[in-house]
C-alpha positions in Angstrom: 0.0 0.0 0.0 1.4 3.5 -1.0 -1.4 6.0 -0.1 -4.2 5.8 2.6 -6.9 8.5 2.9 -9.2 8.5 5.5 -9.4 12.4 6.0 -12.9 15.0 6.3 -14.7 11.7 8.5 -16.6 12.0 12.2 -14.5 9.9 13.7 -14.0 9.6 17.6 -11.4 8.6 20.0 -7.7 8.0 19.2 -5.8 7.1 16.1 -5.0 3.5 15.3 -1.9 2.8 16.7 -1.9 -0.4 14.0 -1.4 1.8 11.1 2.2 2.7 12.1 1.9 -1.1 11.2 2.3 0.1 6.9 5.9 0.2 6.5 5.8 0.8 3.0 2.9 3.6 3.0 4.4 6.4 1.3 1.1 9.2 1.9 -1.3 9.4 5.0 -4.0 11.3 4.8 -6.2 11.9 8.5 -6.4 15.6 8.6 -10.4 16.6 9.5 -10.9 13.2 10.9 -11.9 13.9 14.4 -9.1 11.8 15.7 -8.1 13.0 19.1 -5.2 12.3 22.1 -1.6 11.6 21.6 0.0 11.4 18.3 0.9 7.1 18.2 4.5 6.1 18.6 4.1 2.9 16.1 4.2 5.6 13.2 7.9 6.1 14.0 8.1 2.5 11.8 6.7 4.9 8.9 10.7 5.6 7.4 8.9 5.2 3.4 6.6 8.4 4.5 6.7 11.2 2.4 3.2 13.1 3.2 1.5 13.2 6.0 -1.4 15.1 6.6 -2.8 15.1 10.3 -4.3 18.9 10.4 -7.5 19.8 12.1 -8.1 16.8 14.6 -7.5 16.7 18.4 -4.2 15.6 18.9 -3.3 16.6 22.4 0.1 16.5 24.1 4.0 17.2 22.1 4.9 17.2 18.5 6.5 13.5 18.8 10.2 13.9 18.4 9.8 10.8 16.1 9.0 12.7 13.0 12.4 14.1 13.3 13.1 10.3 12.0 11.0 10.0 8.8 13.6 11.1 7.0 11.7 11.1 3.6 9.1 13.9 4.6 8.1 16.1 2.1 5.0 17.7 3.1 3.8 17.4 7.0 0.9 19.4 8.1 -0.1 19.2 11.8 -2.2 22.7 12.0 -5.1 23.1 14.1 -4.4 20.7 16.6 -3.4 21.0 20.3 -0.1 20.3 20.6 2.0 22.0 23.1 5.6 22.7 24.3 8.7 23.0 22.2 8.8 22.4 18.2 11.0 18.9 18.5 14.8 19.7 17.4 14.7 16.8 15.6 12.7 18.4 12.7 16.2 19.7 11.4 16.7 16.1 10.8 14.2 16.5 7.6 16.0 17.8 4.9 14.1 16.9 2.2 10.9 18.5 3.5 9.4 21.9 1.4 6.1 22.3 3.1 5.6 22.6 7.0 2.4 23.5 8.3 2.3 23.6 12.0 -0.3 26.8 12.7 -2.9 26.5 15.2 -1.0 24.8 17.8 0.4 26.2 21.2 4.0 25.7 20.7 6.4 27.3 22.3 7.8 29.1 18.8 10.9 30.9 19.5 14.4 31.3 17.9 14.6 27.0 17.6 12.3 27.6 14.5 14.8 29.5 12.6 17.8 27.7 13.6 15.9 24.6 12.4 14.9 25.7 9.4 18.8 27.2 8.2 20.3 23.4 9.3 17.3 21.8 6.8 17.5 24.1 3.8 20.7 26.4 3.0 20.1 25.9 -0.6 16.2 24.7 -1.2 13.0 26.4 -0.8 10.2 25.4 2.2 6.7 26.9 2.5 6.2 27.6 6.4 3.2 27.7 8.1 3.3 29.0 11.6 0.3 30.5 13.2 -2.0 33.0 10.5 1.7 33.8 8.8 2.3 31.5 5.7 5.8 32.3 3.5 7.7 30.8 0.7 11.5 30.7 1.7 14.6 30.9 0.9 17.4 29.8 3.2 19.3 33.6 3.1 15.1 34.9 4.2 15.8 33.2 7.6 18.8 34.7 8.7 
């Protein structure tokens, strides 16, 4: 299996832990689900991931330091959910990410975001998403 969709659904409760089970999923679709609590720690097993959309659903608690290890990232978009805390260090980890939405949240957003983001990309562009502010960057734009 390469894509999954299950997103804009009524669901309830927590997110099945047994889809971190999909080693070689490449997309995950679940944002507007309804899913709610922590963010599963199976989905660290998700290395072939290069989308994942999990926006506007009810996930409570940190941004898992995990996705720091899903090297493949391209697009992840976790806006509109109710994460708290720091933005994991570990996101520098995802260099071949261009589109990071992460609005909506209540992280702590201070100078980490900018030191992440000039590790990740000195030479490619990334569309950032933080809050109501969305930009198209360049590395030299974030020094």
């Amino acid at each position: 299996m390469k894509a999954e969709g299950i997103s804009l659904n009524n669901f309830t409760g927590t997110l099945p832990s047994e889809l971190g089970n999909l080693a070689k999923l490449g997309q995950l679709y679940f944002d507007s689900s309804g899913f709610s609590g922590p963010f599963p720690s199976t989905f660290s097993k998700l290395k072939n991931l290069k989308t994942l959309w999990a926006a506007d659903n009810d996930f409570i608690g940190k941004m898992p330091d995990f996705i720091g290890s899903l090297t493949k990232l391209q697009d992840l978009r976790f806006q509109g959910n109710f994460f708290q805390g720091p933005i994991p260090a570990s996101l520098s980890n995802l260099t071949n990410l261009t589109s990071l939405q992460i609005g909506d949240c209540n992280f702590d957003i201070t100078l980490r975001m900018t030191c992440i983001f000039v590790v990740m990309h000195e030479r490619s562009p990334i569309l950032l998403e933080v809050g109501n502010h969305k930009k198209f960057l360049w590395w030299p734009e974030l020094m």
